[in-house]
C-alpha positions in Angstrom: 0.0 0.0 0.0 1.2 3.6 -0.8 -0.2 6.3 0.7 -4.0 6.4 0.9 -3.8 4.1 -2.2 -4.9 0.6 -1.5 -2.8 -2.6 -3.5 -5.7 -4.4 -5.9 -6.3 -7.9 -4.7 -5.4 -10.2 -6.8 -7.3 -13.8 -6.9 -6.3 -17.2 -7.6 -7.9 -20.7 -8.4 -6.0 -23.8 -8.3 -4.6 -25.1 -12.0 -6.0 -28.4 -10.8 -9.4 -26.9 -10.9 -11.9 -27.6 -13.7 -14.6 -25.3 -14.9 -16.8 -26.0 -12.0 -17.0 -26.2 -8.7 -14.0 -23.7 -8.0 -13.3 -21.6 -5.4 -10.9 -18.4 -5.9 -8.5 -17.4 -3.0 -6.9 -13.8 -2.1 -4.0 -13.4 0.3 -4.5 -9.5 1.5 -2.7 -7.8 4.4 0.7 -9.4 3.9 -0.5 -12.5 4.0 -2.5 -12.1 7.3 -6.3 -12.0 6.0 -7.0 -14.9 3.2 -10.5 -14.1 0.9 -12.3 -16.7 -0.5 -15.5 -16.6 -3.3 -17.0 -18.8 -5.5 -15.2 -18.7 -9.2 -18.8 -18.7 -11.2 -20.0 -15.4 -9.0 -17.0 -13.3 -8.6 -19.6 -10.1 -7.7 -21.1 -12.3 -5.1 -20.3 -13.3 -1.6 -16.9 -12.9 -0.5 -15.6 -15.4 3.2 -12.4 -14.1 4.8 -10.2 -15.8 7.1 -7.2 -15.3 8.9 -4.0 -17.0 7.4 -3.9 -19.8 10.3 -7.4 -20.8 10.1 -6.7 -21.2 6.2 -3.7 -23.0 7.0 -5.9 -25.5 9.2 -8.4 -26.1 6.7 -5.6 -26.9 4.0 -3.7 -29.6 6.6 -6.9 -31.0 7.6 -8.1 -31.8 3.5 -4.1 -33.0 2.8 -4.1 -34.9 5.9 -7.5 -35.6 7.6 -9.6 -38.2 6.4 -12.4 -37.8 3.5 -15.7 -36.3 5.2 -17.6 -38.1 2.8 -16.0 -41.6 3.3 
């Protein structure tokens, strides 16, 4: 950020995403705030997080096990 300007946030979805079902992640605030929306509405809703609780919901899908079985 410079000034009273304000950096654009720029948003990401995973390259082993397909054409639906995507979400689209932001890392604002140095890292400390992460944004999340859904790739087909990017004027819609937007969930933010703080970088640890993102971190613990990436672990738990590479490690936890499947919710659905």
């Amino acid at each position: 950020m410079i000034g009273d300007q304000v950096a654009p946030i720029v948003w990401r979805k995973s390259t082993k995403s397909h054409d639906t079902n995507c979400i689209e992640v932001a890392f604002c605030d140095k890292g400390r705030t992460v944004f999340v929306r859904d790739s087909k509405k990017p004027d819609g809703g937007t969930l933010s997080v703080s970088s640890s609780a993102w971190q613990e919901f990436i672990e738990a899908i590479r490690h936890g096990p499947h919710p659905l079985g």
